[in-house]
TORKOLVEX-428244 format. One record per residue (C-alpha): residue in three letters; x, y, z; residue number from 1. Coordinates in Angstrom, 1 decimal, decimal comma, always signed. Example, Ala and Ser with C-alpha at 12.3 -4.5 7.8 and 13.67 -1.06 7.14 Angstrom:
BEGIN
R_type_c1_c2_c3_seq
R_ALA_+12,3_-4,5_+7,8_1
R_SER_+13,7_-1,1_+7,1_2
***
This chain:
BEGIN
R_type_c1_c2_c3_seq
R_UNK_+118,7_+104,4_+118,4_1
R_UNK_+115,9_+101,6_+117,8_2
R_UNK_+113,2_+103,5_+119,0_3
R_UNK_+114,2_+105,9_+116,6_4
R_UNK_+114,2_+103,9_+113,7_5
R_UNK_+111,3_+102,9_+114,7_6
R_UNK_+109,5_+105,9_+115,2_7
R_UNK_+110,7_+107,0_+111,6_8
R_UNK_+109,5_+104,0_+110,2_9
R_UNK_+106,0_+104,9_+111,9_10
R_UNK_+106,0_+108,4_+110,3_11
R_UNK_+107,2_+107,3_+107,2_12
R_UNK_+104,2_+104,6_+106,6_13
R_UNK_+101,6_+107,6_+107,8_14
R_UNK_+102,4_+110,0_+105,6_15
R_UNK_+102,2_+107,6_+102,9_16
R_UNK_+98,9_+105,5_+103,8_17
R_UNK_+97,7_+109,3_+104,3_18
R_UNK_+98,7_+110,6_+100,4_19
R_UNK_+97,7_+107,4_+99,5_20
R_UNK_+94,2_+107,2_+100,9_21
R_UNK_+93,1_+110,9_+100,6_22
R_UNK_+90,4_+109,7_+98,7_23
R_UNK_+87,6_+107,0_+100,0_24
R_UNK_+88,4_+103,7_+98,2_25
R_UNK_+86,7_+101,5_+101,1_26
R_UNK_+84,7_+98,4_+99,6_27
R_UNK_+84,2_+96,7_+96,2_28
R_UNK_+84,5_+98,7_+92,7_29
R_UNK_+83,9_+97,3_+89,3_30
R_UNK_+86,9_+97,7_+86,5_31
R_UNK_+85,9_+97,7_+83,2_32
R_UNK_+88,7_+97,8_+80,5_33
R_UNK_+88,2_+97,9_+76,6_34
R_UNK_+90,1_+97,6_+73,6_35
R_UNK_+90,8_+100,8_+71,2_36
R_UNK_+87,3_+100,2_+69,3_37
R_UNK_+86,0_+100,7_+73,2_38
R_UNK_+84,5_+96,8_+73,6_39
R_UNK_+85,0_+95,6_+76,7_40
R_UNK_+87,3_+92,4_+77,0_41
R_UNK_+88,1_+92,1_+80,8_42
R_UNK_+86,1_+93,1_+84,1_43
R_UNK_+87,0_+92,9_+87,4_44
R_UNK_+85,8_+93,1_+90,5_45
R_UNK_+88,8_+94,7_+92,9_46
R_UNK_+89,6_+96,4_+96,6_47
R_UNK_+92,3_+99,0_+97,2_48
R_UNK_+94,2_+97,9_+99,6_49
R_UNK_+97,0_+99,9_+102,2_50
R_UNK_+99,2_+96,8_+102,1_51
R_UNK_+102,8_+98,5_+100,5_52
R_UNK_+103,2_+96,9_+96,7_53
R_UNK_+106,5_+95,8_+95,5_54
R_UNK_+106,9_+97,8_+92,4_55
R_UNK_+110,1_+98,5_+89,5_56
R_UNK_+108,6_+102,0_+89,2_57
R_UNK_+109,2_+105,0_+91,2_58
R_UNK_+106,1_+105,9_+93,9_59
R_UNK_+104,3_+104,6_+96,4_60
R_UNK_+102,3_+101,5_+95,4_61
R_UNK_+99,7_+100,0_+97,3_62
R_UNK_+98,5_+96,5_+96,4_63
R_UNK_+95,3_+95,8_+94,4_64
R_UNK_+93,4_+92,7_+95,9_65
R_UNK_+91,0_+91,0_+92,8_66
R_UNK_+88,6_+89,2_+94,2_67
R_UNK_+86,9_+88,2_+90,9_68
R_UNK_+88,0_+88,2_+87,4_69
R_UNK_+86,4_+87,5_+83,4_70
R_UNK_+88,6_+87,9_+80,0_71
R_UNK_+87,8_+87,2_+76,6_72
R_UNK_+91,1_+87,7_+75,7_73
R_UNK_+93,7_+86,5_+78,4_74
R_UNK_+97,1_+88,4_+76,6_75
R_UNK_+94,8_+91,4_+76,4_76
R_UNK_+94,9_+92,5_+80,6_77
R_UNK_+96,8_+90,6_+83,7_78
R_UNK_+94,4_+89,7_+85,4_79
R_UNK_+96,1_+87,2_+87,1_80
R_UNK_+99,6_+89,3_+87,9_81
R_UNK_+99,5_+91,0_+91,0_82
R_UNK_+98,4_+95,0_+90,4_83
R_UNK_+98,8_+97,7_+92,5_84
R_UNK_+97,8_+101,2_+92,6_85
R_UNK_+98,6_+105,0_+93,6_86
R_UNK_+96,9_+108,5_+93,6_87
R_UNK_+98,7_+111,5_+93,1_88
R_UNK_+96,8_+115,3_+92,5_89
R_UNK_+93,7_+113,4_+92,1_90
R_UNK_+94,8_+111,1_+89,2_91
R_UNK_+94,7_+107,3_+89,9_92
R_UNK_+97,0_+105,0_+88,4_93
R_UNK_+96,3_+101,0_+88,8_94
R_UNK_+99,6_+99,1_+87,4_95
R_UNK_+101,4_+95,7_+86,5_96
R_UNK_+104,5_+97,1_+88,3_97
R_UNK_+106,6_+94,2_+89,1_98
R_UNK_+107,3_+93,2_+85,8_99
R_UNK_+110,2_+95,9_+84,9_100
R_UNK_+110,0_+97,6_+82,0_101
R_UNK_+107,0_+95,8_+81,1_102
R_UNK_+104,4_+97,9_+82,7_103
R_UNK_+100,5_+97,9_+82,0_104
R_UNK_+99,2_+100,8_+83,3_105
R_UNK_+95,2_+102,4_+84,1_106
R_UNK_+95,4_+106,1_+84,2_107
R_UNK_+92,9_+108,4_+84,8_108
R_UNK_+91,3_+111,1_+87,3_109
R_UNK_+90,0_+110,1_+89,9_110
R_UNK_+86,4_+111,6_+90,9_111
R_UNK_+85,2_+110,2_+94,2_112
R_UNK_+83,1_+107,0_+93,2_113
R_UNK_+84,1_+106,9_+89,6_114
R_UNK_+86,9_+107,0_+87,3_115
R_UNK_+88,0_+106,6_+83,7_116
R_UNK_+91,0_+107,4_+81,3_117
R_UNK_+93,7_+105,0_+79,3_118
R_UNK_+95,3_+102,0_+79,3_119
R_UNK_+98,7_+101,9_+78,0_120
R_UNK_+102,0_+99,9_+78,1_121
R_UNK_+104,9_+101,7_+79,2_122
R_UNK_+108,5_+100,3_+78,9_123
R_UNK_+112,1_+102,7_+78,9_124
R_UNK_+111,5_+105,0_+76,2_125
R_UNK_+108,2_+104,3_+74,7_126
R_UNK_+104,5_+104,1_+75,7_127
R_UNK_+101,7_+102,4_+73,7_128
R_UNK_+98,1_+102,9_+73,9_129
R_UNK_+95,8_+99,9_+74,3_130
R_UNK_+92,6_+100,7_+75,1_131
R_UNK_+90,6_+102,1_+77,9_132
R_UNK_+89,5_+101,2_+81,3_133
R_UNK_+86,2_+102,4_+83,2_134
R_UNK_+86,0_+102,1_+87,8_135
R_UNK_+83,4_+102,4_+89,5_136
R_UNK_+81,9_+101,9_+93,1_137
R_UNK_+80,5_+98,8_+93,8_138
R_UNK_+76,9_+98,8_+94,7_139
***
C-alpha cells in the first residue's frame, strides 16, 4: 500500500511540474511593475522555480525565488513576501498567495521570453487594478 502511495505521489508531482513548466523559464528574468500612469516603481530580478508554493488560492503554485529587489514605494509591490507563480493556456500569473484574501496578482500572456499584462489586487468579491507589470529574459 506504501509503494502505492508513493508511486501516486510520483505521478502526481509530474504531471504538475510538467503543466507547470511547458514553457522555458530556466535562468534570470527582469520584472518590471508600474503604477496606473505606467512609471515604474519596483524591479526585480527573479527565477521560477519547481519548488510547490504554499498558496490560499486554488492551483498549482510554484515558488518565485527573488534574487534582487529596488522600490520607490515599499506599500506599492511585496517584494519582500514570498511570491509564487503558475501558467495555465499560456497566461502566466506571478502572486502574493499566502496572504488570504489579500492577493497581489501579475497577470498576463505569456510569450516565450517575454511577458506583460496587469497588476491587480484580488480579495472575495472584488478585484482592483493597480498598475502594470513588464517580464523579461535575463540577458
Amino acid at each position: 500500500m506504501t509503494a502505492m502511495r508513493r508511486m501516486a505521489a510520483l505521478a502526481f508531482a509530474m504531471a504538475v511540474s510538467t503543466s507547470a513548466w511547458s514553457a522555458d523559464l530556466a535562468g534570470q528574468w527582469n520584472l518590471k511593475i508600474a503604477d496606473q500612469s505606467h512609471r515604474v516603481i519596483t524591479t526585480l530580478v527573479i527565477e521560477f522555480t519547481n519548488e510547490t508554493a504554499r498558496s490560499c488560492i486554488a492551483g498549482n503554485w510554484l515558488r518565485v525565488n527573488v534574487v534582487s529587489a529596488s522600490t520607490k514605494d515599499a506599500r506599492f509591490y511585496p517584494v519582500s513576501d514570498p511570491l509564487s507563480f503558475h501558467i495555465e493556456d499560456g497566461q502566466l500569473t506571478i502572486g502574493r498567495n499566502e496572504v488570504c484574501d489579500g492577493y497581489l496578482m501579475l497577470h498576463g500572456p505569456l510569450n516565450g521570453e517575454s511577458a506583460r499584462g496587469d497588476y491587480y489586487g484580488l480579495s472575495i468579491g472584488s478585484r482592483s487594478p493597480r498598475g502594470f507589470f513588464t517580464l523579461s529574459r535575463k540577458k
